[in-house]
Structure formats: structure tokens, C-alpha cells
FIDRENLO-592529 format. One line per field, with one value per residue: residue number from 1; x, y, z of N, C-alpha, C in turn; residue in three letters. Coordinates in nm, 3 decimals, decimal comma, padded with zeros to 5 digits. Example, Ala and Ser with C-alpha at 12.3 -4.5 7.8 and 13.67 -1.06 7.14 Angstrom:
2
seq = c(1 / 2);
nx = c(01,319 / 01,285);
ny = c(-00,569 / -00,225);
nz = c(00,780 / 00,708);
cax = c(01,230 / 01,367);
cay = c(-00,450 / -00,106);
caz = c(00,780 / 00,714);
cx = c(01,320 / 01,290);
cy = c(-00,330 / 00,003);
cz = c(00,780 / 00,787);
type = c(Ala / Ser);
//
This chain:
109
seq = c(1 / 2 / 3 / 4 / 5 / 6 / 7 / 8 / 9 / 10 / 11 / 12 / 13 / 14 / 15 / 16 / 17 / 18 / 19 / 20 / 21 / 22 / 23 / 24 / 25 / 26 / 27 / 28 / 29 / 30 / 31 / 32 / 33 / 34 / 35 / 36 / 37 / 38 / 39 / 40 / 41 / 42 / 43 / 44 / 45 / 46 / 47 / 48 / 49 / 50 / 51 / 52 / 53 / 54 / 55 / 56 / 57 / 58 / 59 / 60 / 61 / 62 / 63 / 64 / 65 / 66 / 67 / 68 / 69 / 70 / 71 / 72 / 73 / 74 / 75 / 76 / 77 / 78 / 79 / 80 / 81 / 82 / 83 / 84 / 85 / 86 / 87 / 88 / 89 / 90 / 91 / 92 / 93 / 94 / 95 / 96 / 97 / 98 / 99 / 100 / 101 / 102 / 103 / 104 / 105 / 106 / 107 / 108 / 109);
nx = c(03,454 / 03,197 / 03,143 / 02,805 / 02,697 / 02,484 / 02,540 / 02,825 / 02,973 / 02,940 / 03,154 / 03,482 / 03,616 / 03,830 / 03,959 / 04,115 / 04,124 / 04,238 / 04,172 / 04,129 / 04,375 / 04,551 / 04,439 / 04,436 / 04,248 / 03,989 / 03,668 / 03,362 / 02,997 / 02,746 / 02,371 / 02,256 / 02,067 / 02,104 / 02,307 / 02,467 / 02,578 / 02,789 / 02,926 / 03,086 / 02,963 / 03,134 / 03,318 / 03,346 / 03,449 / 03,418 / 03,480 / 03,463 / 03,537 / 03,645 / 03,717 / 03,552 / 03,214 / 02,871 / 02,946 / 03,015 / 03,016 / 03,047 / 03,356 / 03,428 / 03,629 / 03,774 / 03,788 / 03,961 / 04,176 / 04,213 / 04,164 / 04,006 / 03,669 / 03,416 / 03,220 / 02,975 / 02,712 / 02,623 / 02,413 / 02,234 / 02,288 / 02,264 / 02,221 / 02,211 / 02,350 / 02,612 / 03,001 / 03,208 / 03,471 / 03,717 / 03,962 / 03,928 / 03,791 / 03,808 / 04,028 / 04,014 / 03,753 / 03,726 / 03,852 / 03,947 / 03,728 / 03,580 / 03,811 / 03,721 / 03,834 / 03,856 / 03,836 / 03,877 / 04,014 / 03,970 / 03,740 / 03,575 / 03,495);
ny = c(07,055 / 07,131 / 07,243 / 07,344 / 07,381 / 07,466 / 07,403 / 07,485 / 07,773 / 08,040 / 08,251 / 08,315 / 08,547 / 08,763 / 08,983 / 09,325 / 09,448 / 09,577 / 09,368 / 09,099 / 09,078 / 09,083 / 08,739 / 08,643 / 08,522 / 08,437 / 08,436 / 08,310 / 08,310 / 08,268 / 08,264 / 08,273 / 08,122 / 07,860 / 07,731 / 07,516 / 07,491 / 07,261 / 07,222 / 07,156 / 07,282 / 07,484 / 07,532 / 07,722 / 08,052 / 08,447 / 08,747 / 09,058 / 09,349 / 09,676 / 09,921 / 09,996 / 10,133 / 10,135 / 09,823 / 09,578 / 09,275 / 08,954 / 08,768 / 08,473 / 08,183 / 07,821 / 07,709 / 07,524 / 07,461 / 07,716 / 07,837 / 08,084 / 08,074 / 08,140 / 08,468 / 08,601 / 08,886 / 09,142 / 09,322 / 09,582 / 09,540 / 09,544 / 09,322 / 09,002 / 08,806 / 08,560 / 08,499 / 08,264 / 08,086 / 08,023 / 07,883 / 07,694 / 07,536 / 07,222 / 07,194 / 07,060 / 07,100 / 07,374 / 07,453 / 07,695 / 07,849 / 08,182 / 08,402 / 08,751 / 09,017 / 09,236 / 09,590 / 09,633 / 09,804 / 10,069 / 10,137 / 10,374 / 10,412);
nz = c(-00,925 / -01,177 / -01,430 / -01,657 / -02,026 / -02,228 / -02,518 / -02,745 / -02,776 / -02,985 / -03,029 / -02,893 / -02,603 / -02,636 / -02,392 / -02,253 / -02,059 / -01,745 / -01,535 / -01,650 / -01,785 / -01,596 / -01,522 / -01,731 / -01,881 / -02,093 / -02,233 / -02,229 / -02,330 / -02,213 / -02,147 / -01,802 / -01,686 / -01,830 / -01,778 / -01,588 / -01,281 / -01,133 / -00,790 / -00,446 / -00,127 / -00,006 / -00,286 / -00,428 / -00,463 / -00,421 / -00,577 / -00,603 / -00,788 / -00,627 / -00,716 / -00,876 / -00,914 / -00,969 / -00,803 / -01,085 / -01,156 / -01,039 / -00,965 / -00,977 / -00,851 / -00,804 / -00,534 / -00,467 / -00,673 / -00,743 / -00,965 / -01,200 / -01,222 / -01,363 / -01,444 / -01,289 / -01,310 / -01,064 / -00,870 / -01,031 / -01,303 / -01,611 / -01,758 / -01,982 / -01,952 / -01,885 / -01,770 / -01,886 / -01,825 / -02,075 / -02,100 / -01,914 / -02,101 / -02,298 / -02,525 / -02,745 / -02,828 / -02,842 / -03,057 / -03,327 / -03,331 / -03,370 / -03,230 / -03,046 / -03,032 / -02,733 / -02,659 / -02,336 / -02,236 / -02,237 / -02,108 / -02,019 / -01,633);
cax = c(03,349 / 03,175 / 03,023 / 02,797 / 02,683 / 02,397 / 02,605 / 02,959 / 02,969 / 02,956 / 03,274 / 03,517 / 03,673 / 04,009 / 03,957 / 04,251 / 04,105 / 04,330 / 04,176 / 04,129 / 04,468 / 04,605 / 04,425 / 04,467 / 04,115 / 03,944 / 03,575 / 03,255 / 02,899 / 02,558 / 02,243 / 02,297 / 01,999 / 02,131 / 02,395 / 02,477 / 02,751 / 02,809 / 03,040 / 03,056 / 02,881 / 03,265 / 03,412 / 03,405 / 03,468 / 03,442 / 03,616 / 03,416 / 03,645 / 03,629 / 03,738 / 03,400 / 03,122 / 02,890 / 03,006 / 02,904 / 03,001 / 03,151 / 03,459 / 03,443 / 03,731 / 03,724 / 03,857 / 04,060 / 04,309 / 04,196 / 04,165 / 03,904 / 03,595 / 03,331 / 03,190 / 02,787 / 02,660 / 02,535 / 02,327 / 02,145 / 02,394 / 02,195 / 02,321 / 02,121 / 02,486 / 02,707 / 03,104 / 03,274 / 03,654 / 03,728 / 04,041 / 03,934 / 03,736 / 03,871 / 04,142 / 03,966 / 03,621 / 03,703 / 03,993 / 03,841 / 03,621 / 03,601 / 03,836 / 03,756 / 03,917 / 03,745 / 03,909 / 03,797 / 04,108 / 03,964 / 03,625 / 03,546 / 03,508);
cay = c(07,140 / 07,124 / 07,369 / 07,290 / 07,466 / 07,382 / 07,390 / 07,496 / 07,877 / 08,105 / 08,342 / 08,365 / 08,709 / 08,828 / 09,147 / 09,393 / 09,534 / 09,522 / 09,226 / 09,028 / 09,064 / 08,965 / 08,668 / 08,579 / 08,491 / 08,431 / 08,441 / 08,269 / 08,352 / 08,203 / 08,320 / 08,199 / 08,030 / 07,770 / 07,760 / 07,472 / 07,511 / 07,218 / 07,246 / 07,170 / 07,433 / 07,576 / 07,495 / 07,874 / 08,209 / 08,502 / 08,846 / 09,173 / 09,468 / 09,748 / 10,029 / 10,031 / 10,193 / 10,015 / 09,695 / 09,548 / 09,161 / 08,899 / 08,708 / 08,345 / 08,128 / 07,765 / 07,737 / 07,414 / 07,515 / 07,899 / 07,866 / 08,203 / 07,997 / 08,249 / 08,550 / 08,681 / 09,026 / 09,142 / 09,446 / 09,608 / 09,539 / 09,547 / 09,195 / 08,888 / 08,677 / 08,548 / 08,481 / 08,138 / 08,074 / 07,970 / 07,840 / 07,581 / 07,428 / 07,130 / 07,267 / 07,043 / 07,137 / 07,515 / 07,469 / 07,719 / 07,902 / 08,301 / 08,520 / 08,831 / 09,121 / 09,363 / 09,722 / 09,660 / 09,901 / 10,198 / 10,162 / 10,441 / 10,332);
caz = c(-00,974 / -01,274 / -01,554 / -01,756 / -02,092 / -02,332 / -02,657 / -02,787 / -02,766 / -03,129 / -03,030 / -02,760 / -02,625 / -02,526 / -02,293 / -02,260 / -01,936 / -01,626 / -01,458 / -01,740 / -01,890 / -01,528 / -01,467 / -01,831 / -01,900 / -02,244 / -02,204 / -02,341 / -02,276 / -02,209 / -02,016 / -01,692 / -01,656 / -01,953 / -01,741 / -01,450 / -01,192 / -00,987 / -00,669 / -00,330 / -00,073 / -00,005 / -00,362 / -00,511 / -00,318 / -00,530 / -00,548 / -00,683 / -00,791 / -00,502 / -00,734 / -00,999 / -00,835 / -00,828 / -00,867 / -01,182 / -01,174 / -00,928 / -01,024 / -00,919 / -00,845 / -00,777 / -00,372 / -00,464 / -00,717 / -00,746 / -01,138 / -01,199 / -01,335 / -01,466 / -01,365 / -01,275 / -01,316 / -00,989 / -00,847 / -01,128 / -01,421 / -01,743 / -01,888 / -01,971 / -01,975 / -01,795 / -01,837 / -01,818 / -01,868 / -02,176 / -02,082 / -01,900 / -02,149 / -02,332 / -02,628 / -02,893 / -02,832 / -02,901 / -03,179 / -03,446 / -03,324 / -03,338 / -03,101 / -03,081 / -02,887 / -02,701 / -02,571 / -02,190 / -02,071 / -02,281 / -02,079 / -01,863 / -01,447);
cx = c(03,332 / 03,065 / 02,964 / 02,712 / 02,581 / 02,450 / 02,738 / 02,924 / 02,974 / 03,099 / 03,338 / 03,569 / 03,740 / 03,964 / 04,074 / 04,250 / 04,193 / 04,326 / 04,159 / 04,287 / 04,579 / 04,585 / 04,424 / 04,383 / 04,063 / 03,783 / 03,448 / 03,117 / 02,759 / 02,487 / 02,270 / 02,211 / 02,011 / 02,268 / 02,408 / 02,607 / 02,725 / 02,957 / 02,984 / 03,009 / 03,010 / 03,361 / 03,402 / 03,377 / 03,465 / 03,477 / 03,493 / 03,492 / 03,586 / 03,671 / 03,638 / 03,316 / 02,980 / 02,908 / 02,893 / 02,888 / 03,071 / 03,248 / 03,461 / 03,530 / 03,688 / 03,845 / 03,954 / 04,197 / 04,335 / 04,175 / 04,025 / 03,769 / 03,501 / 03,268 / 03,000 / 02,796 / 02,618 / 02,474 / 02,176 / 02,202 / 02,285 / 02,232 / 02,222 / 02,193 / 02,565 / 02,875 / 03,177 / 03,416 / 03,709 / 03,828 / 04,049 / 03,835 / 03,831 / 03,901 / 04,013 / 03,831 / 03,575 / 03,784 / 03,859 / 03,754 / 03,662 / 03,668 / 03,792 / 03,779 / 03,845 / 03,877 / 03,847 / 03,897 / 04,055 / 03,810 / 03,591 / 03,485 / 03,395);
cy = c(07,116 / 07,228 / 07,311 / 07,380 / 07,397 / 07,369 / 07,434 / 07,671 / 07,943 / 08,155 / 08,272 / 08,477 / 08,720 / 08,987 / 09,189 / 09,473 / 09,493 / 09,412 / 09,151 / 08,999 / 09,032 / 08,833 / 08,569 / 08,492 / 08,492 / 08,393 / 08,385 / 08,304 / 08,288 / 08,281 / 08,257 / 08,108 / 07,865 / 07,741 / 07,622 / 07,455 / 07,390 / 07,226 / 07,232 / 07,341 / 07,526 / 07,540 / 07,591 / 07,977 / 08,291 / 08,629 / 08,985 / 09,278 / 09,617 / 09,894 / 10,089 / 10,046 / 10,205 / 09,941 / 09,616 / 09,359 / 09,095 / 08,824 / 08,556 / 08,241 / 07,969 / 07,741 / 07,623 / 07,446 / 07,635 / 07,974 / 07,976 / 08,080 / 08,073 / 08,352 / 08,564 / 08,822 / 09,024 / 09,273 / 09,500 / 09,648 / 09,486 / 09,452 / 09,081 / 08,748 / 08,667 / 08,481 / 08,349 / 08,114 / 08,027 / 07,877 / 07,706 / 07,463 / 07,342 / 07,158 / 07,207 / 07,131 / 07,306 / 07,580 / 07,524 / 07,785 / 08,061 / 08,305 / 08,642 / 08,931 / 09,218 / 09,429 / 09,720 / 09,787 / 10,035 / 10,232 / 10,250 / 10,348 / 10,449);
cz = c(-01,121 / -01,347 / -01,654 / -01,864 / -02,178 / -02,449 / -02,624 / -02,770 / -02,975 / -03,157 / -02,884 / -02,709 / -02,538 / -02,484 / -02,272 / -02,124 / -01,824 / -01,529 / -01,526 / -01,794 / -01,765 / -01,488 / -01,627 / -01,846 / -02,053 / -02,210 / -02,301 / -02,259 / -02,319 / -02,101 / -01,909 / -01,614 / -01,730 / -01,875 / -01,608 / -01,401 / -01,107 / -00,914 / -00,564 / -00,275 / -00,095 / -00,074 / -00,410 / -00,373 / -00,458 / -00,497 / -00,636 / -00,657 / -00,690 / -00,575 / -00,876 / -00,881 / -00,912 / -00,841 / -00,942 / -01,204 / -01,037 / -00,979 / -00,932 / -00,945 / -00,761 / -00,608 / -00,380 / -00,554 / -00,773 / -00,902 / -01,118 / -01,333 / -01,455 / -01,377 / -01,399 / -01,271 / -01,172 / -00,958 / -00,964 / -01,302 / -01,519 / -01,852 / -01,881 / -01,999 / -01,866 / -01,826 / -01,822 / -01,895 / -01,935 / -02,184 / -02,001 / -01,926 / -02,264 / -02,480 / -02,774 / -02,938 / -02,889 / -03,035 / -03,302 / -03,428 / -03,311 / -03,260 / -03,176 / -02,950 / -02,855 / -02,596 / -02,465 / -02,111 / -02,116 / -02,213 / -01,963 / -01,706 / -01,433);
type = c(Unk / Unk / Unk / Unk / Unk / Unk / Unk / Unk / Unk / Unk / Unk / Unk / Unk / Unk / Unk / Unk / Unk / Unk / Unk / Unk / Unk / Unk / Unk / Unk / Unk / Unk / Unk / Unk / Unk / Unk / Unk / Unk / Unk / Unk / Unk / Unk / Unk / Unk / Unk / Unk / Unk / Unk / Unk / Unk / Unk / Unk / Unk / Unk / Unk / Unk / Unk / Unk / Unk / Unk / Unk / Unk / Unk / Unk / Unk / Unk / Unk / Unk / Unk / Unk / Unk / Unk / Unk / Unk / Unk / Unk / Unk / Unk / Unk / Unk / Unk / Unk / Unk / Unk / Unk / Unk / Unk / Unk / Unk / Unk / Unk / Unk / Unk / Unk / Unk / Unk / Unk / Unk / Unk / Unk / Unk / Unk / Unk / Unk / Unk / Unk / Unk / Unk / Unk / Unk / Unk / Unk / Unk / Unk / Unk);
//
């Protein structure tokens, strides 16, 4: 599978929220139309959290070695971004660039 991004990102962001801080994720963001995913038909599966009401994004994992790639907004989530895994973009390419941390565990459900 492959992601692809129209530029380098500005920031990236460490989340402190409970699924973020298990799947040990670091996050970058583009519109998702700027955005191309290739993968086979059955190379991601994805996972939306069952205890937010109503569910606000999907979590997508790639089905071969289960690395979490990036996530979509779905339903009627009020976002014009989308999240991709910072972690598995290539060390040099992001050496230097903003982190910054965001309080996701202090966010009301």
C-alpha cells in the first residue's frame, strides 16, 4: 500500500487520548481529497470506536502487517482533514518539523 501526500506536512501531533497513546500514533493532516491511498481491494480493514456516540472517524489499518495507516472522519463529523500516520513516513523527510501535543484524553465523549 501506498499514501500519497501533495507536500511535506507544516506540524505533526502527539494525541494523549486513549487510542492514540495505545497504538502509538503521531499524526499529520491533509484534506483528503489531496490525499491518494493506493492498496489492493482487501489491503485495509478499518476499526471505528464503539464507545463515542456517534462515531466520529474510522481508524484504518493496513491488513498485511496491521501498521494503523490514517484515519477518515465519517457520518457528519465537521472536519475538512484527514489523519495519516506520521510514523510511517520516512524519518528524514520529517526530521524538524513541529510536534505539537494535543490533550485528546481531557475531551469530553
Amino acid at each position: 500500500m501506498r499514501i500519497t501526500t501533495p507536500d511535506l506536512p507544516a506540524y505533526l501531533t502527539v494525541c494523549n487520548c486513549s487510542i492514540c497513546t495505545k497504538l502509538a500514533t503521531r499524526w499529520v493532516y491533509f484534506a483528503p481529497d489531496e490525499v491518494e491511498i493506493d492498496a489492493p481491494q482487501d489491503g485495509l480493514s478499518s476499526y471505528v470506536r464503539s464507545d463515542i456516540e456517534p462515531p466520529c472517524l474510522a481508524l484504518w489499518r493496513c491488513a498485511r502487517c496491521g501498521c494503523v495507516t490514517h484515519w477518515l472522519p465519517i457520518g457528519d463529523t465537521p472536519t475538512d482533514r484527514m489523519g495519516i500516520n506520521a510514523n510511517l513516513l520516512d524519518p528524514a523527510a520529517i526530521e524538524g518539523i513541529e510536534v505539537r501535543r494535543v490533550d485528546g484524553r481531557s475531551w469530553p465523549l
